[in-house]
N, C-alpha and C positions, 0 to 999 in steps of 0.2 A: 750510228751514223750521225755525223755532226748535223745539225739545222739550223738555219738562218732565217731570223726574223726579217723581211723587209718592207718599203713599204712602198706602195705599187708608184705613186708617183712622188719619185724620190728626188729632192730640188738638190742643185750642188751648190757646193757650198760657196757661202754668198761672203764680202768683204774683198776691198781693194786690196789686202793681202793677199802672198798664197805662204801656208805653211812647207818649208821646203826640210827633207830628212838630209842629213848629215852624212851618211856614207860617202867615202872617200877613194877612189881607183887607187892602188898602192905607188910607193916612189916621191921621190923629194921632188918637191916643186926649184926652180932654178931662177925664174924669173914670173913678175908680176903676170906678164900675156901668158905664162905654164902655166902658173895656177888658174885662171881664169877660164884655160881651154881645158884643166880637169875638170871643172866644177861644171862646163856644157854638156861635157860627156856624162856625167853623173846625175842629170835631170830628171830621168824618164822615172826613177824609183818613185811610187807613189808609196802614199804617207800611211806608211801602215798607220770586321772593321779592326786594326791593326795591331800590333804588337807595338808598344811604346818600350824606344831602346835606350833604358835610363842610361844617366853617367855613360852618355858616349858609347857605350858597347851596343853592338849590334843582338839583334833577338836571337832567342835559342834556337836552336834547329839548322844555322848554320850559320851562328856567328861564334867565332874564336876571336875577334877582333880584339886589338887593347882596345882598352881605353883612353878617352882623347884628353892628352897633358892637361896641368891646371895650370898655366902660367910658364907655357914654353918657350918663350917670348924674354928670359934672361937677357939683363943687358950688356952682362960682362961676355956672351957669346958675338958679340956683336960689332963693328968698327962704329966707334963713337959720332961719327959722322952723320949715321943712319939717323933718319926721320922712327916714331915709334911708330908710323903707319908702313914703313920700310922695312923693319926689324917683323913686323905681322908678318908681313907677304910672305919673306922668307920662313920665317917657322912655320908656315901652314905648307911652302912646296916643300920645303926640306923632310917636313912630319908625314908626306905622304904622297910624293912623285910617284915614290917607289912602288906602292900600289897600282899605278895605274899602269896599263897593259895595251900593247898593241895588237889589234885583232887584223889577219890576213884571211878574207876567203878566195874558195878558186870554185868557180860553178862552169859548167857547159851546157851554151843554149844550140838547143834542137831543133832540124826542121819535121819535116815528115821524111825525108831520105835522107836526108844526111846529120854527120855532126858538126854542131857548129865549133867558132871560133869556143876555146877555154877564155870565160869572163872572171876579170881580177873586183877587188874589190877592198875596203879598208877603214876600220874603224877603232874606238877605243873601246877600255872595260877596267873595270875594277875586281881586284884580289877582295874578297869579303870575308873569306874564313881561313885558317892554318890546311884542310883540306884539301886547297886547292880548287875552289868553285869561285868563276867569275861571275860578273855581273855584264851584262852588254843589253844594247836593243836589238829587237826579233827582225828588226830589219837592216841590221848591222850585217846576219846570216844567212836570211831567207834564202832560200834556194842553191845554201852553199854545198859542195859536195866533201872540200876539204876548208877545214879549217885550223889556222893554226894563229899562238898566242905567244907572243915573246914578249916578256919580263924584263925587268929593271937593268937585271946583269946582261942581258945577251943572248940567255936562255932560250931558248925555240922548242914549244912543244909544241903534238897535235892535243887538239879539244875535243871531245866530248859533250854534243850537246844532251843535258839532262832532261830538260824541259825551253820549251814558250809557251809566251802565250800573246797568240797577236792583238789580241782585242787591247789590252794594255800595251804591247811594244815593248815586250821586258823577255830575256832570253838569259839562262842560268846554263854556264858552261863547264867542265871542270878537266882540270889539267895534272897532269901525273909528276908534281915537283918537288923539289925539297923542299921542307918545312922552312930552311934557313934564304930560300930563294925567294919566299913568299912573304908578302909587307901587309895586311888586308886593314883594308881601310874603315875605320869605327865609321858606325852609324850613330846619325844626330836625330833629332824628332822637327818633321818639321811641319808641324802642326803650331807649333811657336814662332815660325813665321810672321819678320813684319816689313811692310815695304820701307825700303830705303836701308836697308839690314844691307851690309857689305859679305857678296860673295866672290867664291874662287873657282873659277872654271880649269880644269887640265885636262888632256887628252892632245890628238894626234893629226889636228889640223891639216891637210895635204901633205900628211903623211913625215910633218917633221913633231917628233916624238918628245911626249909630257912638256907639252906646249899649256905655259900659265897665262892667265887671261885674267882680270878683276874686273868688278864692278858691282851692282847693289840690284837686290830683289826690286823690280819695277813694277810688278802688280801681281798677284794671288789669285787664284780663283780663275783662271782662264780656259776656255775649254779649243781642243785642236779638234780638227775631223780624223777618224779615225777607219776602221776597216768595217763593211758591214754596212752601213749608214749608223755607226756609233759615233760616240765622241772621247776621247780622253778629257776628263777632267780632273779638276782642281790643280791644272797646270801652272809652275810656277814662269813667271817673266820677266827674264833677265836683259840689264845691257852690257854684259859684260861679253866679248867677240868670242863668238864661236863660228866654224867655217867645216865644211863635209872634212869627214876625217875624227872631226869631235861627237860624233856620236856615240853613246852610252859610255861615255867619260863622267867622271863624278862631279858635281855640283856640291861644295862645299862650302860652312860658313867658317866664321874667324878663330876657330878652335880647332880645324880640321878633320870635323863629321861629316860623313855623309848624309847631303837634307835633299839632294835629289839625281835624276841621270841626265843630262844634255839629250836633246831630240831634235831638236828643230831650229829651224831661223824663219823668221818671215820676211820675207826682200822682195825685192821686181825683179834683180837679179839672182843669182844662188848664190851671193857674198854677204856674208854678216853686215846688218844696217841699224845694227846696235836694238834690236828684238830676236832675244832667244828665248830659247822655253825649254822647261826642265820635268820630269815627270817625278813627282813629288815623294819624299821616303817614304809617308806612309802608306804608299800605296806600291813602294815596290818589296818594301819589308811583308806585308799581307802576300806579296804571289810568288814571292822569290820564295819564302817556307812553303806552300802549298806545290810550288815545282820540282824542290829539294823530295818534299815526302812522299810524292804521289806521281812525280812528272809534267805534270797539267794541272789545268784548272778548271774543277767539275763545277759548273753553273747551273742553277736551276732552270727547268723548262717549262713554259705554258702550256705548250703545242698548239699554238698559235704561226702560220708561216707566212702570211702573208696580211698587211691590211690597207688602209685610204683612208687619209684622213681626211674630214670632215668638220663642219664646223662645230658640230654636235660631240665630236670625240673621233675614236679610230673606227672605220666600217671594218669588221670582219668578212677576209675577202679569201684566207682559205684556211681550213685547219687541217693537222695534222691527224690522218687515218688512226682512230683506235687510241690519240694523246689525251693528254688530260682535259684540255678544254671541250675536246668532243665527249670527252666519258662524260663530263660534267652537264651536258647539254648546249652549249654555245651553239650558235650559228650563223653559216656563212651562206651567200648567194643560192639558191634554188636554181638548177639548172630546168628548164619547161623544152620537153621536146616532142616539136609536132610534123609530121609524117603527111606529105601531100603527093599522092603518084608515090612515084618510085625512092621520093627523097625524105629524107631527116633532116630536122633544122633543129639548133639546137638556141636557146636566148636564156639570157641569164635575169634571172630576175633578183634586183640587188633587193628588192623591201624585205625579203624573207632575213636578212643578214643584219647578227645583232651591234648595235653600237656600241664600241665599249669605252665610259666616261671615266674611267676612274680603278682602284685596286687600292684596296683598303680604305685608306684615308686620304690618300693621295690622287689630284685629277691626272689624267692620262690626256696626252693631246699628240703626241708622237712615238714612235716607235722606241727612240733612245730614254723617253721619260717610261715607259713598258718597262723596257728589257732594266732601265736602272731600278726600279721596285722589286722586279722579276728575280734580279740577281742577288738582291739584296738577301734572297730566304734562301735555306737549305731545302738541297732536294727531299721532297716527303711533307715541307711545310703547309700549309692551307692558307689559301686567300681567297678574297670574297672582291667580286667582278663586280662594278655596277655597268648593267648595260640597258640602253634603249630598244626594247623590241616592240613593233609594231607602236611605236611611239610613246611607250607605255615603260615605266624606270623596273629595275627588277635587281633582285641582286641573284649572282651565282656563286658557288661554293667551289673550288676548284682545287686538288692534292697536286703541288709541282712535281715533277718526275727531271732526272737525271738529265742535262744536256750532252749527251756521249754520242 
């Protein structure tokens, strides 16, 4: 059974932004007030170490991708008139529209008696291999019942989802096409990331299709709130327009690699205000192969499920029956129950429950700095707790066991 770390007083998330997901209701917008009134409808969606993919090809395991041209950007292809930052734009949508895919779901929500209305919905994705496996966000699909992916030509399959995995937002689809109908888009490394670096946004903005977009990486390292009381990090941030509909459309640089997936906007309204964010290659090439291989993404577990933080570190506030941190000896709250007449009172007494500062090397002061150490080891690995018991520092030894 899956478990979730939380952490008992958990703040929301703080900033005069708000991160807003990209999912798009299906159908072309007709006028400026259409679009505006799909983007209210579309509100409610809350927000859900690597393979380096040299020379432009994507990692093994489910890249068939080319490789991305050395200089496609010829100028006898081209009307002499063009600017050479003109002549770019085009080679990079010409190298790789064709990749990009429009995703349709159709979900039905339920009450207790009845069924409800069939809810639409609509986003982008990326062709990645000759196999036929997309790329999209997990929240492009969530709770879809059908989905389906039409191609460059016109093509209309149903998908197949293979895997998600929502703690990232990355959902790996695949489709039953011809090898000759499928375009998959090379992967770039983008760990080579520099701000002010010129990128190319495509995908399906309200729904009008391999919709191009430019602009320049605006900052590195950003982190979104994410499911859980997690965070997606090392998010990149673009000003290049993206609007619902673009989501999990590829993020491209001036050689037309994939360096990351469009997710988000941050606005007051739900319309691009020229801050988007993109969830970074190297982190979608690590979960996209481990969803190809396996389905999911097995993360190690503490058995730890609940805590408080503290100024001291995190209070252990419950563990998990029989998990590692109890085998290990940790400890949570002492429950004291006293019996007066005919009644049972039950009081929790927190001093019994141990603090926990730190794991390995690393201080611990929140749930998502945990669970990022946590995740960081294979199930089976050993790490060593520091905690304050009875005010007194102590280290524990602890074997992680399987998040399943």
């Amino acid at each position: 059974m899956k478990r979730t770390l939380v952490a008992v007083a958990a703040s929301a998330f703080a900033g005069a932004w708000v991160a807003t997901l990209l999912t798009a209701p299906p159908g072309a917008v007709e006028t400026s007030a259409g679009a505006q009134e799909h983007v209210a409808q579309n509100s409610s969606a809350p927000l859900s170490s690597r393979q380096i993919a040299p020379d432009g090809i994507a990692p093994d395991g489910f890249a068939t991708s080319r490789p991305a041209p050395t200089g496609f950007a010829q100028a006898d292809n081209f009307d002499a008139s063009l600017s050479p930052d003109e002549r770019a734009n085009i080679a990079v949508y010409e190298q790789t529209n064709q990749g990009v895919v429009h995703i349709d779901t159709r979900s039905q929500r339920n009450d207790l008696f009845f069924l409800g209305d069939a809810q639409e919905g609509s986003g982008s994705g990326s062709v990645i291999d000759d196999a036929g496996h997309i790329l999209t966000n997990f929240h492009v699909i969530e709770g879809a019942r059908q989905i389906s992916v039409t191609l460059a030509d016109d093509g209309q399959y149903v998908a197949d989802v293979v895997g998600v995995d929502p703690t990232t937002d990355i959902a790996v689809l695949k489709i039953d096409a011809p090898a000759a109908s499928l375009h998959p888009i090379a992967f770039g490394d983008s760990s080579r990331l520099r701000v002010g670096q010129k990128v190319f946004a495509i995908g399906n903005p309200f729904g009008l299709d391999r919709t191009l977009s430019t602009g320049v990486v605006s900052s590195l390292d950003r982190m979104l709130p994410s499911r859980n009381h997690r965070k997606l990090k090392s998010i990149i941030q673009i000003d290049a327009a993206i609007n619902p509909g673009n989501s999990g459309g590829p993020l491209l640089d001036s050689r037309g690699r994939l360096i990351g997936m469009n997710t988000a906007i941050a606005a007051r309204s739900e319309q691009s205000a020229g801050i988007g964010f993109a969830i970074p290659e190297r982190t979608i090439s690590r979960i996209v192969a481990l969803l190809i291989e396996q389905g999911r993404v097995v993360r190690a577990d503490i058995g730890i499920l609940a805590v408080r933080p503290t100024s001291e570190g995190l209070m252990v506030m419950q563990l998990e029956p029989g998990g590692p941190a109890e085998q290990a000896g940790l400890q949570g709250p002492r429950v004291v129950r006293t019996q007066r007449g005919p009644f049972v009172y039950e009081q929790v007494d927190r001093s019994q429950a141990d603090i926990l500062a730190g794991v390995d090397d690393t201080p611990i002061d929140s749930v998502d700095s945990l669970l990022t150490v946590v995740e960081s080891k294979q199930p089976g690995d050993a790490v060593t707790l520091y905690v304050l018991r009875d005010g007194k520092p102590r280290s524990v030894s602890v074997t992680l066991d399987a998040d399943d």
